[in-house]
N, C-alpha and C positions, 0 to 999 in steps of 0.2 A: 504494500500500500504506500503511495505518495503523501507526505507529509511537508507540509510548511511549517519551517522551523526556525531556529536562530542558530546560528554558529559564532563564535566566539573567536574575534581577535582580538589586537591591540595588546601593551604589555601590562605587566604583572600592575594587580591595584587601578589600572585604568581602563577597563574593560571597556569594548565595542561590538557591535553583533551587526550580522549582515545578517537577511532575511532570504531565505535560502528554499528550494524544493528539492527535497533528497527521498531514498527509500528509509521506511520507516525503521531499518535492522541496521543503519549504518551508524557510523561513532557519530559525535557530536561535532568532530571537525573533519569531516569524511570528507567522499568525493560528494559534492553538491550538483546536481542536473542543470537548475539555472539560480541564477542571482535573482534575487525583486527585489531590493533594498537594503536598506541598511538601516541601525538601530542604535542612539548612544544613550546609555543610560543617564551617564553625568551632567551631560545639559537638554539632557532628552527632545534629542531631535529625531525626529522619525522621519523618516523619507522612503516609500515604494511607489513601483510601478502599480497603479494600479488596475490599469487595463489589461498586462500578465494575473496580476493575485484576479481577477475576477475569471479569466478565461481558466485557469490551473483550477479554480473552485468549482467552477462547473463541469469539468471533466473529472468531477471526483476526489479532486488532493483534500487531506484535513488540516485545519492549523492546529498547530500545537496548541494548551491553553494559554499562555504568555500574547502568543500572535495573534490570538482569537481575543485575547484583550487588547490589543494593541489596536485589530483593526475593528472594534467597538466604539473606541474613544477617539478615531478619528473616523467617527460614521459611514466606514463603507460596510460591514455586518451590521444587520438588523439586530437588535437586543431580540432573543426570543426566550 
């Protein structure tokens, strides 16, 4: 199963996260299928594509919970 997830760069204590669609059994910094964005915690900026996250959603990908909050709080998931 395809999953939208976060991957984890940037160094130690100053974490940054790209927004990623990978298979759901790979590690957390695996091989990623495509990029949608990116994610900083620290001044929390969020930035994706979001005309990929909508077509990868209808073909089925799940977001993780984190993503699935993320893409709540800037109104592209309906709260259900």
């Amino acid at each position: 199963m395809l999953r939208i997830r976060l991957k984890r760069t940037g160094k130690k204590r100053q974490p940054c996260y790209r927004v990623v669609l990978m298979d759901s059994v790979t590690k957390r910094d695996g091989y990623a299928i495509e990029e949608l964005g990116f994610y900083n915690p620290i001044t929390k900026k969020f930035k994706i594509n979001i005309k990929r996250i909508l077509i990868r959603l209808q073909q089925g990908a799940q977001p993780s919970e984190t993503v699935k909050n993320l893409l709540i709080k800037s109104n592209i998931l309906d709260r259900k």
